[in-house]
N, C-alpha and C positions, 0 to 999 in steps of 0.2 A: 296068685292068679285067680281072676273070675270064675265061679263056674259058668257055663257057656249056658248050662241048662235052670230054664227060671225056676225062682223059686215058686214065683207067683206070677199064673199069665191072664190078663184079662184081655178080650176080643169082643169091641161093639157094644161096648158097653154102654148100654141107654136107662135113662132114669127120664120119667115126666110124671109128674104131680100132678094129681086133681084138681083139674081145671086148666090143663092142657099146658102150664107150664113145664118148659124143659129144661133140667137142671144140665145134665149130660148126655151126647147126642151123636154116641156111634167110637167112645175114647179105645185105643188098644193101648194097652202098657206092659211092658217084660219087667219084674223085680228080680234080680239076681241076689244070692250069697256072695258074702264080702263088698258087698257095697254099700255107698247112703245113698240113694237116689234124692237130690229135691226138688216137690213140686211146687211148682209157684202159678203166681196168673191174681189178677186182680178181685178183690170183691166179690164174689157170687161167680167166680169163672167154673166152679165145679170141682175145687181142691177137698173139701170138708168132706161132699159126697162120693166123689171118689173113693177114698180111704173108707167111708161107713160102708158102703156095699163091698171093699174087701176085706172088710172084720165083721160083717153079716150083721149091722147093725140096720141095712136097708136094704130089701131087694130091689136090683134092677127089674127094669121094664124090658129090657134085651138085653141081650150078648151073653158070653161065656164067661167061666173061672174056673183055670185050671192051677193044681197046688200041686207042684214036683210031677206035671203032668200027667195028671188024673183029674175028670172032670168034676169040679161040686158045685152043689147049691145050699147054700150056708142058710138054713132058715132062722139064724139068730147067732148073736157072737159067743156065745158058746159053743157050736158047732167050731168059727173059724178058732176058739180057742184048745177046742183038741186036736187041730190040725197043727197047732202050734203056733199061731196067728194073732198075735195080740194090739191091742190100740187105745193109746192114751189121749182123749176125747182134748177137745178145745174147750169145753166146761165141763165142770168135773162131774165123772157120774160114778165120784166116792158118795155112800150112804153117811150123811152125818148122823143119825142117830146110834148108829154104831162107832166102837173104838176102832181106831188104826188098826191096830192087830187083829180086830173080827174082817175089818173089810180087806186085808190081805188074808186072813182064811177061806172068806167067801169065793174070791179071784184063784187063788190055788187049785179048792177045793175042785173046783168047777173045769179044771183043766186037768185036774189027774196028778198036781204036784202037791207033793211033801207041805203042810204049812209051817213046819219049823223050819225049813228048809228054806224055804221063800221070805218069809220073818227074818233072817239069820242072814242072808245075801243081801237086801234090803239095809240092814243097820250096819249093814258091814260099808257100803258102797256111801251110806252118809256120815260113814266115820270116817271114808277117804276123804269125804271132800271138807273137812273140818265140819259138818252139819248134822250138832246135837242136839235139835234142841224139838227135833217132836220125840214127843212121848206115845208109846206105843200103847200105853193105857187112854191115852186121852182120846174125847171123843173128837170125829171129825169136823164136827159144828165149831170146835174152838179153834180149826187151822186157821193161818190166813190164806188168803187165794194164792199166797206165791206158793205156801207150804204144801196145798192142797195139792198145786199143778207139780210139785216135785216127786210128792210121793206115788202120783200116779203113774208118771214119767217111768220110777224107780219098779214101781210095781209092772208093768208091761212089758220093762226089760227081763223080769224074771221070768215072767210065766210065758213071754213069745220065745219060744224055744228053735223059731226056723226064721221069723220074722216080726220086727217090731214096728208100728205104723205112727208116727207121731204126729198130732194137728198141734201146727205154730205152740211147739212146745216149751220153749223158752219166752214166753208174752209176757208173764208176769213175774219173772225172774231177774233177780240184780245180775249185773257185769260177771262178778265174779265167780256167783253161783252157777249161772251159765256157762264160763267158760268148763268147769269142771263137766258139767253136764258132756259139754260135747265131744271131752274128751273119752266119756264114756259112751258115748252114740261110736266110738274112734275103734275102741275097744274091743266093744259089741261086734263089730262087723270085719276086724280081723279074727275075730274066733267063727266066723264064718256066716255070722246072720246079715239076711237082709234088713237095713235100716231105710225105713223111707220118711219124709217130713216133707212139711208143709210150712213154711215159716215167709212170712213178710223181711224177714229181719238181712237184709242183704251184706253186710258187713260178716256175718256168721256164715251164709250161705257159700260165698266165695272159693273160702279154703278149707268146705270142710266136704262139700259135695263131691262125689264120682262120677253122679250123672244127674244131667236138671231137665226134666219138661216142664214146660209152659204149658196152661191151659186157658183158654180165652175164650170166654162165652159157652162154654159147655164141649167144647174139641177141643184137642191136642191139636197146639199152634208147632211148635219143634222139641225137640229133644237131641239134647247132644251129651257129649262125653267130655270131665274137663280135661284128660289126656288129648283130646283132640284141637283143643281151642285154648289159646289163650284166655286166662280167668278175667282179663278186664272184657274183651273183646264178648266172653259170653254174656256179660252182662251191660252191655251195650247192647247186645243181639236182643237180650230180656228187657230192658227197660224199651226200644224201642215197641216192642207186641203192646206193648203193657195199654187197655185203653185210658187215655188220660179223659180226667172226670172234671177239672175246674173247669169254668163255665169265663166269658168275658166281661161277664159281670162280678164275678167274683175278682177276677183281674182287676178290673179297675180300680180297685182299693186295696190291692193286696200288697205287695214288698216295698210301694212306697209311700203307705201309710203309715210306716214305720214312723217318722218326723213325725203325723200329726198327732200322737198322744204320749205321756210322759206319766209323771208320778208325781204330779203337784193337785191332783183332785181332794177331794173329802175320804178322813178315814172311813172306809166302809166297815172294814175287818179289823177288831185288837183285840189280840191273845197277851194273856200276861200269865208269869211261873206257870202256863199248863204242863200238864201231865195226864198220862193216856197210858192206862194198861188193857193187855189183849183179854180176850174172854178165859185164857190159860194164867194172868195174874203177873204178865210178860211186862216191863215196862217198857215200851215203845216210843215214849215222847218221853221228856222229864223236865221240867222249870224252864221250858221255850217262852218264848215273850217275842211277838213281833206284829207289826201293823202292814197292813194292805190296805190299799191306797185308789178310789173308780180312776181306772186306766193304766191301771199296772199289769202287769202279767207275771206271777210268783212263782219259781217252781219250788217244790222241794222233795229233792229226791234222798230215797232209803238205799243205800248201796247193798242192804244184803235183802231186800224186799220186804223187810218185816217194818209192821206199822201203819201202810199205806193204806188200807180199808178204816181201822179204827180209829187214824188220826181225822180222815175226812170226817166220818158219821158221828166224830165228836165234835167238831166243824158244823155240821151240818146240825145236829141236832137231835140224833138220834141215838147217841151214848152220851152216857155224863163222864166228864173228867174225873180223875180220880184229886185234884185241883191245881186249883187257875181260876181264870176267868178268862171266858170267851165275851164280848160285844160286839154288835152289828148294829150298823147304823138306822136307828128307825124309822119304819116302812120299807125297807129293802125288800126288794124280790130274789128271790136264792132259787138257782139252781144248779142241779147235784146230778152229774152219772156216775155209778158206782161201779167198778172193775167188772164185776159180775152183773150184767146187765140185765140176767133175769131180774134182780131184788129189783128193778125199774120198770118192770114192763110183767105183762100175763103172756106167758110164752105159749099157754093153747086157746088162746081169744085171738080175737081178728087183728089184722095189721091195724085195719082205721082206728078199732078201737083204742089202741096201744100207740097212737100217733096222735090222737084226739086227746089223753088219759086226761094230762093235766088240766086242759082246757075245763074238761067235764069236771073236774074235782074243784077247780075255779070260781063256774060259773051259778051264782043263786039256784036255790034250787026248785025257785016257781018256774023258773026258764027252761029247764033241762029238757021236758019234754017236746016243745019249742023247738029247739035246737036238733032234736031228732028228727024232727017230723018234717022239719023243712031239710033234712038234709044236710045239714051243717057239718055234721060228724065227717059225714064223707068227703065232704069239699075242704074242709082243714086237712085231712090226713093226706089229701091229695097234693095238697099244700108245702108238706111236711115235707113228701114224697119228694117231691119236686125241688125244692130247695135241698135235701138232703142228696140227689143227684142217685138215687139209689132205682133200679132194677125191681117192681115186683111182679110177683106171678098174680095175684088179686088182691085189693082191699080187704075182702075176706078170706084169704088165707091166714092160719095160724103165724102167729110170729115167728113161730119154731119153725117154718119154714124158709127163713131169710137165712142167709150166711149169717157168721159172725161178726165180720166188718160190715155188712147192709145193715144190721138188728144195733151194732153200735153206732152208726152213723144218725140210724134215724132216730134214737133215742137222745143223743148230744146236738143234733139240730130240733128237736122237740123242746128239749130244756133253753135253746139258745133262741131260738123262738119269741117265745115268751118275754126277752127283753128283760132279764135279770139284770138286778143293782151287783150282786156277786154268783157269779159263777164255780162251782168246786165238780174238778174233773180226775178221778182215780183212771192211772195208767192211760193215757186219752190216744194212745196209739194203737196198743195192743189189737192186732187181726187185723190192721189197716195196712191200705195197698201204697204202693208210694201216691196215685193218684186224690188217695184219699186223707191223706199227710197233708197233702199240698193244700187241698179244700179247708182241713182243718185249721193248719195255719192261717188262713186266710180269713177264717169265719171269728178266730180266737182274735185277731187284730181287729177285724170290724168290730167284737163287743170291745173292746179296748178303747176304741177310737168314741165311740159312744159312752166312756164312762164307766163302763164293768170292771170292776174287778175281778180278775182270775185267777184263782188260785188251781194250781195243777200238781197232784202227788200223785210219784212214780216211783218205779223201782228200774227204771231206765234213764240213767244220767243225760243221753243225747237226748232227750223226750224234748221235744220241741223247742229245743235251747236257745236257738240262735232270735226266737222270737220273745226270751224275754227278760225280763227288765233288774230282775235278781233270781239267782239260785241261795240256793239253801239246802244243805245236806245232813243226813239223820246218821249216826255214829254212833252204835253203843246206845241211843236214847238221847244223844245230846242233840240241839242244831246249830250247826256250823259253817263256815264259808269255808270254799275250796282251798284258802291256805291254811287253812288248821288239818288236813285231809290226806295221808300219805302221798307221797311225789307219782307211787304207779296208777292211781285215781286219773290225774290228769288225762294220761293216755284215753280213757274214754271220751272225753270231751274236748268235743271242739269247737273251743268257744271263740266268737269273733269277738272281735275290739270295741263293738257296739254293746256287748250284755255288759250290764253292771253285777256284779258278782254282789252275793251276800257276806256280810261281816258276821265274827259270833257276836250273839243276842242272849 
């Protein structure tokens, strides 16, 4: 049974940014013990921020926070962390210069718990879920981002002792890993903690929720209980709020564009025997060999997440294979969003700047001042903006003040922009709203139809499947088509009759 009595209450809760933007604008929320509450809402509705001003990562502008009903004001997450209050961030804010185990003493330390203790619960919960393979000496700079978002995960559970607060925690997580995850989010909140989350991922959300608010433009749209409502019906209730962002121009060449391009273009992309080890000496790829084709769309997806950073920026160019050979058709335009959208962007520079980046890296460099001076900068990012279909509070706002899903939107319409010959897109959903699915799809078909080649590595086998032309799955380091791939794989994907599935290579 519920405690009746929150664990965590927030009232009017108001947040506005410098320069009069308003994130969040008057929200109430009750978190109880033994629940998961999930918060959802589209893009920039205020879910991110939410959650940081009840782990004291941001002050509000107004409202109250009461914790087992007593008033606080959390001037930093450490404060909500000796309330007991912990939160596993949507980018990681593990220290890579430090090992695993300094940055789970640092987290402990800071909250009054045991570090052996927390060390010890930690390897124990990745021993349940068959996941051995970080090393608690190695440093954080050599995880991959799915590694990074698990152990944070793992570390929040220990040290939130009343409540645990997760932003879209499962994004860069395979099927399987996830599933374990949530079993532990199941766990956690029959032993009596409050679990709250934030996740796009509605297939998760469903059957795992107790209770879901919607947040839409900075307010609390509803809130219901799924003991009260049928689970299809609530999320009919939720997809209805949800504001839809494709445009009727984006329509116009969307799902039945499909017909106008195929896989009879020019090689753009041939891989042959590559191989790819991680910065831990992990072998992630091993004697793959395949070609991509302007006007294909290629996925390949890693089922347990590992690989999907290193395989790209060997891709792209910014690791060497351990060998193979990579070729790209010459003069090709290549562009790349990487999982982690900071390594893309200056996250305390201005939007324009960071929506302008490439052009400016581009453009000669007798011109550049030119192009300042008239203004140009401005009038591209506004550009950017505008095709990207994104929400901001100013031009000159920091980057780091956009949601997650707005900061990756406008970063993979920056790249797409541009009018690359090959496109390479890591996890290209992750923190995206269904509204922003839709656009995506829609924007991945248009460079298609133009000739792009797209290559797309995920650790989410549904990752945009139904729009493309072969899959290809990572196994142990091997790449494989779905029938080399155990029979329970299938269950995540649902592929229609139109994908051409990939063969082994």
């Amino acid at each position: 049974m519920t405690n009746r009595k929150p664990v965590i209450e927030a009232r009017n809760i108001r947040v506005t940014y410098p320069g009069g933007y308003t994130a969040l604008s008057g929200v109430d929320l009750s978190i109880y013990g033994e629940e998961i509450h999930i918060i959802l809402g589209e893009n920039g509705a205020g879910k991110t921020t939410l959650l940081r001003v009840l782990s004291g990562s941001i002050r509000p502008s107004g409202g109250e926070i009461f914790v087992e009903g007593v008033k606080v004001a959390f001037r930093s997450p450490r404060d909500a962390l000796r309330r007991g209050i912990s939160m596993a961030y949507q980018g990681s804010s593990l220290i890579d210069e430090l090992t695993v185990e300094e940055n789970i003493y640092l987290v402990s330390n800071s909250c009054g718990i045991d570090d052996r203790y927390a060390l010890k619960e930690i390897y124990s919960m990745l021993d349940r879920m068959g996941y051995r393979k970080i090393d608690p000496h190695a440093y954080v700079s050599s995880l991959s981002p799915a590694e990074k978002q698990l152990l944070e995960i793992l570390m929040a559970i220990v040290v939130g002792r009343k409540a645990v607060l997760l932003d879209e925690p499962t994004s860069l997580l395979g099927p399987e890993i996830s599933m374990e995850v949530l079993k532990i989010f199941r766990e956690e909140s029959i032993k009596g903690k409050a679990v709250v989350i934030t996740t796009h991922k509605i297939r998760e959300a469903v059957g795992l929720g107790d209770r879901f608010t919607v947040l839409r433009r900075g307010s609390k749209a509803i809130e219901v209980k799924a003991i009260e409502v049928d689970p299809k019906s609530i999320f009919e209730k939720i997809k209805s709020i949800y504001e839809k962002i494709s445009s009727s121009v984006a329509k116009s060449w969307s799902r039945s564009a499909r017909g106008l391009r195929g896989s009879d273009g020019d090689v753009i992309l041939r891989a042959r025997d590559l191989s790819v080890i991680s910065d831990r000496g992990d072998v992630v790829l091993k004697n793959a060999s395949f070609d991509l084709r302007g006007g294909e769309v290629v996925i390949i997806a890693s089922l347990d997440g590992r690989g999907v950073e290193e395989i790209a920026e060997t891709i792209y160019g910014v690791r060497k294979p351990v060998s193979g050979e990579i070729w790209v058709k010459q003069g090709s335009r290549i562009g790349y969003v990487p999982s982690n959208i900071e390594k893309a962007s200056l996250m305390a520079m201005g939007i324009a700047i960071n929506a302008s980046m490439r052009r400016l890296i581009e453009t000669p460099i007798g011109i550049k001042s030119v192009l300042i001076r008239d203004k140009d900068l401005k009038a591209y990012a506004e550009f950017v903006a505008r095709e990207s279909r994104i929400t901001i509070p100013s031009l000159r706002s920091p980057m780091r003040s956009l949601s997650g899903g707005n900061a990756r939107r406008l970063i993979i319409w920056r790249e797409a922009l541009r009018k690359p010959d090959l496109m390479i897109i890591e996890e290209p959903s992750a923190n995206l709203d269904f509204g922003s699915i839709d656009l995506l799809k829609d924007l991945i078909e248009n460079l298609a139809i133009y000739g792009c080649a797209v290559l797309i590595i995920t650790s989410d086998p549904e990752d945009l499947v139904e729009i493309a032309n072969r899959i290809l799955f990572i196994r142990e380091g091997d790449l494989v088509g779905l029938e080399d791939l155990h029979p329970s794989v299938g269950d995540f994907l649902p592929v229609s009759g139109d994908v051409g599935v990939g063969q082994r290579i």
